[in-house]
Backbone as CSV, one residue per row, in Angstrom:
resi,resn,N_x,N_y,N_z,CA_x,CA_y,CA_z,C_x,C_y,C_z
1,UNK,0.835,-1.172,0.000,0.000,0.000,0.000,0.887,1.245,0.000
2,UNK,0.390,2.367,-0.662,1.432,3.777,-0.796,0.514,4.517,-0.574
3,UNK,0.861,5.721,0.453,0.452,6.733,0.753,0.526,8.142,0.189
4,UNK,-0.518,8.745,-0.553,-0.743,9.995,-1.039,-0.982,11.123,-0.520
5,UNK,-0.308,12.138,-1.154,-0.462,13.120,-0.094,-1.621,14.353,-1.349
6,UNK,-2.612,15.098,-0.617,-3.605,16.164,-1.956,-3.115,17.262,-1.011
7,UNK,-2.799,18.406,-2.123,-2.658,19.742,-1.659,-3.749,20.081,-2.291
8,UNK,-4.298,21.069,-1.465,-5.429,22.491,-2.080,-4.513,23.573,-2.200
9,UNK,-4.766,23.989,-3.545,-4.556,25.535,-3.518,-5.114,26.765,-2.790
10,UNK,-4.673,28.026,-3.301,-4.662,28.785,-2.937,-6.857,29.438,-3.271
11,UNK,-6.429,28.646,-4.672,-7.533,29.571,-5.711,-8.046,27.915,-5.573
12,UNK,-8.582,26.962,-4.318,-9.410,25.891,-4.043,-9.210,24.266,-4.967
13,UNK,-8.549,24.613,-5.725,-7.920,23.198,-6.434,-7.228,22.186,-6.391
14,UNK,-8.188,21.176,-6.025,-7.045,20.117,-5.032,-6.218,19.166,-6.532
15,UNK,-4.694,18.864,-6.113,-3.961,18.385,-6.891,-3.315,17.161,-6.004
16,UNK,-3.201,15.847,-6.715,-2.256,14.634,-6.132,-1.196,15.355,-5.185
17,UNK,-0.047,15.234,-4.952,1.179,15.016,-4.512,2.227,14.031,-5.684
18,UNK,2.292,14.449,-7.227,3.213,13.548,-7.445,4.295,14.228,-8.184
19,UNK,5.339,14.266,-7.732,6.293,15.143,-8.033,6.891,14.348,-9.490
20,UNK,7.376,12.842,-9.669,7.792,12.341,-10.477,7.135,12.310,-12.109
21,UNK,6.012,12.214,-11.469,5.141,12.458,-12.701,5.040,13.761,-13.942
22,UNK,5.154,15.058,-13.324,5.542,16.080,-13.872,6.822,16.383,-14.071
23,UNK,7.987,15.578,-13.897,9.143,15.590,-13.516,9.675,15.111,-14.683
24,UNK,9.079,14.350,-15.483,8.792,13.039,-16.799,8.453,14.302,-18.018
25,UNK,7.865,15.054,-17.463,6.933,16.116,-18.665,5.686,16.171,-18.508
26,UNK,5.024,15.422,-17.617,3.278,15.086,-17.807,2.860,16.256,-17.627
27,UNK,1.784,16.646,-18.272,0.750,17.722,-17.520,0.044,17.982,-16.342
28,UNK,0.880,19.345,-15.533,0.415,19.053,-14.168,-1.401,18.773,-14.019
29,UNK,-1.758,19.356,-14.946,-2.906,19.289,-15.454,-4.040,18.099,-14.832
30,UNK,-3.056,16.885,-15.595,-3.206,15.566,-15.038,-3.499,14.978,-13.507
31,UNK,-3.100,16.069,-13.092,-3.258,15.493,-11.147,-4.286,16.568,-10.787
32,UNK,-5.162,17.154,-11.481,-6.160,17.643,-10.371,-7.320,17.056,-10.300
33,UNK,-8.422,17.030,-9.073,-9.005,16.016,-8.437,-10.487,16.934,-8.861
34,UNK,-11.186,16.084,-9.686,-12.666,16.924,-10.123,-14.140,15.588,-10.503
35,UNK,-14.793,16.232,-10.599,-16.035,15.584,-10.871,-15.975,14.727,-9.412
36,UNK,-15.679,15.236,-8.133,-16.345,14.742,-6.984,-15.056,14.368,-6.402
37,UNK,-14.536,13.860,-6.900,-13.084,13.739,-5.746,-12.856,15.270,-5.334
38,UNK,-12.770,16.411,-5.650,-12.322,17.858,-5.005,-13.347,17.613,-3.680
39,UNK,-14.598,17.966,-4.103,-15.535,17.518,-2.763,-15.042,16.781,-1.849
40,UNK,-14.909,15.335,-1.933,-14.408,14.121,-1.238,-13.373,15.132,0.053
41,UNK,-12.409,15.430,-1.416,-11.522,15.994,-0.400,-11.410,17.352,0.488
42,UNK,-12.606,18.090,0.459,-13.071,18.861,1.101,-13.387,18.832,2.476
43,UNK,-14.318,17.655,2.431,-14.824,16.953,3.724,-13.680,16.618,4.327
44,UNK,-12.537,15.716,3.807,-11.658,14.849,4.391,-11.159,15.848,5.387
45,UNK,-10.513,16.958,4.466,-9.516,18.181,4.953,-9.961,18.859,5.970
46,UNK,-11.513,18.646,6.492,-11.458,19.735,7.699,-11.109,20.726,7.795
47,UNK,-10.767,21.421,6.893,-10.519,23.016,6.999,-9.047,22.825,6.419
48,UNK,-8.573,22.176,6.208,-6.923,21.897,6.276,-6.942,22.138,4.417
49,UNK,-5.295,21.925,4.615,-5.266,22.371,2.654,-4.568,21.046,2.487
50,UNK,-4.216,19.887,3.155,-3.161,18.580,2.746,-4.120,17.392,3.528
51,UNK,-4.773,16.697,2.739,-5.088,15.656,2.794,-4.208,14.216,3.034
52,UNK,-3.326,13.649,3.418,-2.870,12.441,3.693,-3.461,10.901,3.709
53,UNK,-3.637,10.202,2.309,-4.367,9.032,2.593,-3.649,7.873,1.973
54,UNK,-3.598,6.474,2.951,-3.329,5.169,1.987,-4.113,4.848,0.895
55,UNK,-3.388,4.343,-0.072,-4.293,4.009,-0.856,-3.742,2.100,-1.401
């Protein structure tokens, strides 16, 4: 099991934690969390901007 870490922005946009991935060239694009995962992670965060979960 590996543990993920979601940052929220500033301007409310929650993004993975994957540094390697954009690191390759990918589009950071690619890691933001929508159509209900942003929500998800709304709730999770408690007010907080870094979500921490196993997956």
């Amino acid at each position: 099991m590996q543990t993920h870490t979601f940052i929220k922005e500033p301007n409310g946009n929650w993004f993975i934690d994957l540094p390697a991935y954009t690191a390759n060239g990918a589009a950071r694009g690619d890691l933001q969390m929508v159509a209900g995962a942003d929500t998800m992670l709304d709730v999770m965060a408690n007010a907080s901007n870094t979500v921490t979960m196993p997956m």
